[in-house]
N, C-alpha and C positions, 0 to 999 in steps of 0.2 A: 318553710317558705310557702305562701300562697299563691296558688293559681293565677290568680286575676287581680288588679287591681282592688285592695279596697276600703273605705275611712276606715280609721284607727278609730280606739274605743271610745274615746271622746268626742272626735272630732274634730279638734281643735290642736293648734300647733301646737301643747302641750304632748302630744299624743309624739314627738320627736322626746326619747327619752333624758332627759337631764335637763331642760330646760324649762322655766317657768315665767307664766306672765302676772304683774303687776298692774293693776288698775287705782287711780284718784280721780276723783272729779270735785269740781261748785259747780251744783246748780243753779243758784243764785247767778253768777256770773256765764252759767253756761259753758263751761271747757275743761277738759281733763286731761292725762296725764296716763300714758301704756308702758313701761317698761317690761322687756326681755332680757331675762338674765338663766346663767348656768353655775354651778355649784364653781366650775372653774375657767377659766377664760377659754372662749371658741372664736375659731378663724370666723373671718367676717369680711364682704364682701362690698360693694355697692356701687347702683347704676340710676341715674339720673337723665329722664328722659322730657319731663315737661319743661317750661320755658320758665319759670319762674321759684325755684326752688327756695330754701331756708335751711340749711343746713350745722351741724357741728361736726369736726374733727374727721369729714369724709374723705378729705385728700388724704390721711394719712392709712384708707383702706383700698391703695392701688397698689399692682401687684409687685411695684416696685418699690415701695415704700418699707420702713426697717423694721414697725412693729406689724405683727401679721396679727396678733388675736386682740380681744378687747373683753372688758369687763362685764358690758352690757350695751343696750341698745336699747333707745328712748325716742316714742312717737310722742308728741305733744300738738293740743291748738295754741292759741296765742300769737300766730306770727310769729314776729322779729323775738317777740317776750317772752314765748314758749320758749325757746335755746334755754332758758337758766334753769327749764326741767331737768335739762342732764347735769348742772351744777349741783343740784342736788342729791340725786343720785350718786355722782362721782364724792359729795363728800361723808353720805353716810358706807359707799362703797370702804375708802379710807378708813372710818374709824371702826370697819368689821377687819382691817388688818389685809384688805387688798388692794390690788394694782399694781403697776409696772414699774417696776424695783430699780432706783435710779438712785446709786450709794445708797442711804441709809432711809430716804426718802422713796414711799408708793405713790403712784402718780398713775386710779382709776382713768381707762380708756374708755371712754362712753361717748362713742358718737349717736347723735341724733340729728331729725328732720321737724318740722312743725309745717300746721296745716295753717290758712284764715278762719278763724270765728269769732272774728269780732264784730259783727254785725250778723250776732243772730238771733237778736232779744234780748241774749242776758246784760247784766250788770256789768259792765266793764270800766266802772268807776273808783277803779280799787284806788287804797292807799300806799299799799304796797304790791309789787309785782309777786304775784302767789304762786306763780308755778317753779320756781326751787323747794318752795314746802311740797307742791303737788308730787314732784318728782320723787321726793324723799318717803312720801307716803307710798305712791304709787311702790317703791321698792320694797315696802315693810309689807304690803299686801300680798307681793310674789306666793303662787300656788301654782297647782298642778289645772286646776278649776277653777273657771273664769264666768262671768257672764260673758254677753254679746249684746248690741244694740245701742243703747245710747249709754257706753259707759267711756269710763279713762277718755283715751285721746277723740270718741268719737261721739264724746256726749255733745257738744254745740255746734255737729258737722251735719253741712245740709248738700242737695244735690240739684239739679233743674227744678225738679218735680215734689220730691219727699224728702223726708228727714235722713240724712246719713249716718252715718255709725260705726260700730265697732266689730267686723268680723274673722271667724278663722274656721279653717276647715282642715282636713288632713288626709292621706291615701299613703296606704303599704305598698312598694309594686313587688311582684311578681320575683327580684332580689334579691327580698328582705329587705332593703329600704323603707326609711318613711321621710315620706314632706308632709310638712305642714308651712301654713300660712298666715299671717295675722295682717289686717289691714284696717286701716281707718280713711273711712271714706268720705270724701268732702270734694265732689266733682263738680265741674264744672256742668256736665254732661249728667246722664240719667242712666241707671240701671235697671228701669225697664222701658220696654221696648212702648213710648209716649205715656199716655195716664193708665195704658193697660195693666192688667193682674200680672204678664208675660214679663220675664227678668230674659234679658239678651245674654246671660248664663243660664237657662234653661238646658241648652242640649249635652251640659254635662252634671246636672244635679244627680245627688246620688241620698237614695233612700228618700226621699219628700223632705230635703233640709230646708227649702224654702217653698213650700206651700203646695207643691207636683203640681203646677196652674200648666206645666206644660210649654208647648212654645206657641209661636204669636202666630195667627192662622196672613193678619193683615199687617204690613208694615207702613207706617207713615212716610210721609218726603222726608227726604234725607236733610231735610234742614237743622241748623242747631238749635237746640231748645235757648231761649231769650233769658229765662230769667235769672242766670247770673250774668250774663255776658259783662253788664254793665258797672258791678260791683268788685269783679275781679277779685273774687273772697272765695278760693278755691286750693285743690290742692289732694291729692290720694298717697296715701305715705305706706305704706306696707316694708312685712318682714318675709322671706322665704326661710325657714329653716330644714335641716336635714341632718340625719343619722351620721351621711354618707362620710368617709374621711376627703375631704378635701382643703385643695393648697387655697392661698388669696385667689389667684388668677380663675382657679376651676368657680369659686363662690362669685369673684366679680360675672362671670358667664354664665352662672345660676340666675343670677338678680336679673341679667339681661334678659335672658329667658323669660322671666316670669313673668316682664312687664306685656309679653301676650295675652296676660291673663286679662290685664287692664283691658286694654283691646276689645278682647272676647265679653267682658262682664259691665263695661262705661261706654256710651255714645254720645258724646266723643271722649276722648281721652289723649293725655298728653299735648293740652293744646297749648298756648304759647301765654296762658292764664295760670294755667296747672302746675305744682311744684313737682310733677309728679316722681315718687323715688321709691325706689324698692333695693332695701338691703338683704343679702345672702348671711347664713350663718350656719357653721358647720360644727357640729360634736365629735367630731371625728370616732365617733366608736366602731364605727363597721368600713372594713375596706369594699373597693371598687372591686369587685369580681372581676369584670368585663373591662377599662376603664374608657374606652370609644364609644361603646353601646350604654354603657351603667351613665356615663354623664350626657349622653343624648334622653334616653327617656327619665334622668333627675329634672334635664329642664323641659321637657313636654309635662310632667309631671305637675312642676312648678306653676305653668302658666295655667294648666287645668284648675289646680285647688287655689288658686287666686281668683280667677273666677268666681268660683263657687263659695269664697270667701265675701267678696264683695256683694254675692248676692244674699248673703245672709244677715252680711251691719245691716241693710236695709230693711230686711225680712224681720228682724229683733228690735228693732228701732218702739222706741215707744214716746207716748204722748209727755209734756209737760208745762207748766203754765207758761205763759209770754213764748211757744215757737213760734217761727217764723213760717213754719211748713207742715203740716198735716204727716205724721207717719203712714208709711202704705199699709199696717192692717186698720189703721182710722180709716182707711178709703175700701180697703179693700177686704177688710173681715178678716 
């Protein structure tokens, strides 16, 4: 058990033992494809807090609903078009011999969310809708080690100001517990604090994951940054995961939790543009010691390494031909 809170080896919400992420992307087209999956189905969660959402199969993760765990969990761009990333998913899940056993027929539980980027340079003059193959890639990719930045679901994702992206962070607490986070950011809002170096996740970075620039000495008027307002092509989809053993209800209270992170790491966030969602998922390996105190600091937890998540797709974010937005180390070294 350690003292203090502190990131896992990786860093990344692989660094929650048994699970792994998937990345697909076109460049060409600009969008890709993040799957989360586990050797075996995990409780799962989710909470829905912007105005505008996209979603697959999320009513049937409330706490009153009959199937409690799922196969996998799929972030996609595309909008409305993204959704058939988890048709993908759900049928190479199938011909690996899983899903939820209905008579003689498996029937892959894969909910998913999708962000806007469709208007963000790329190509989106396809012949065919590509993100059921993305998906399907995206799953065949699964590892323990991922990149971050402009990859999977957060390659053609932009923000006010920079390019958006693909992040995940992680922290042991104090337990034996570990959260981790994975997020694909495509705000409405900015994660830093105007065109400064300063991420409004600064006061909880850990180790220089995003640059130790520190925090913002000046802050600007609290107005909202203009240049999406008008496009309405927005949207921050993230995953919470954890060790911890917990039911639906404890994981929907997770998700809740974590959407602080939004909060803490987007200005603004959650606006009535934003789809914004964040799904819970549990491996149930380690019990609740505590179970009052252990599921108070899992979601302070939560909304910490989201944070620090979001400020990192940003931080990894890299250049490519036809953006719409300058990455922040194009601007900021």
């Amino acid at each position: 058990m350690t003292s203090t809170p502190t990131p896992g080896a990786r860093n990344l919400i692989t660094d929650v033992a048994g699970f792994r992420v998937g990345n697909a992307q076109d460049d060409h087209i600009k969008t890709g494809v993040t799957v989360l999956l586990a050797d075996q189905p995990f409780t799962a969660g989710v909470h829905v807090m912007g105005g505008a959402p996209g979603t697959r199969e999320t009513d049937l993760l409330a706490p009153d609903k009959t199937v409690e765990q799922v196969d996998a969990l799929v972030l996609s761009g595309g909008s409305a078009f993204g959704l058939d990333a988890a048709s993908g998913v759900a049928d190479a899940l199938r011909q690996q011999g899983r899903g939820f056993a209905v008579g003689d027929q498996l029937v892959p539980i894969v909910p998913g969310a999708i962000l806007f980027d469709l208007i963000n340079g790329g190509d989106k003059n396809w012949p065919e809708n590509p993100y059921k193959r993305l998906g399907s890639e995206a799953l065949r990719n699964a590892a323990t080690a991922f990149d971050l930045g402009s990859i999977g679901a957060g390659t053609g994702a932009t923000t006010a100001n920079w390019k958006g992206g693909l992040g995940s962070a992680s922290i042991t607490l104090p337990s034996g517990h570990t959260v981790g986070a994975l997020v694909a950011v495509n705000a409405l809002g900015s994660a830093t604090v105007g065109e400064s170096a300063h991420f409004w996740a600064a006061p909880f970075e850990q180790n220089d994951e995003f640059g130790n620039r520190g925090i913002a000495q000046h802050y600007p008027d609290t107005h909202i940054p203009p240049t999406k307002l008008a496009a309405h092509a927005n949207t921050t989809i993230g995953i919470i995961a954890t060790d911890a053993q917990l039911t639906q209800a404890q994981c929907t209270r997770l998700a809740t939790a974590a959407h602080d992170g939004y909060a803490r790491g987007l200005f603004p966030s959650h606006t009535p543009m934003d789809g914004d969602l964040i799904f819970a998922a549990s491996s149930g390996a380690k019990l609740l010691n505590h179970p009052p105190s252990d599921t108070l600091y899992l979601g302070h937890a939560a909304a910490t390494v989201m944070a620090r998540a979001i400020a990192r797709a940003i931080f990894h974010a890299t250049p490519a031909p036809g953006d719409a937005q300058p990455s922040y180390r194009q601007h900021h070294g």
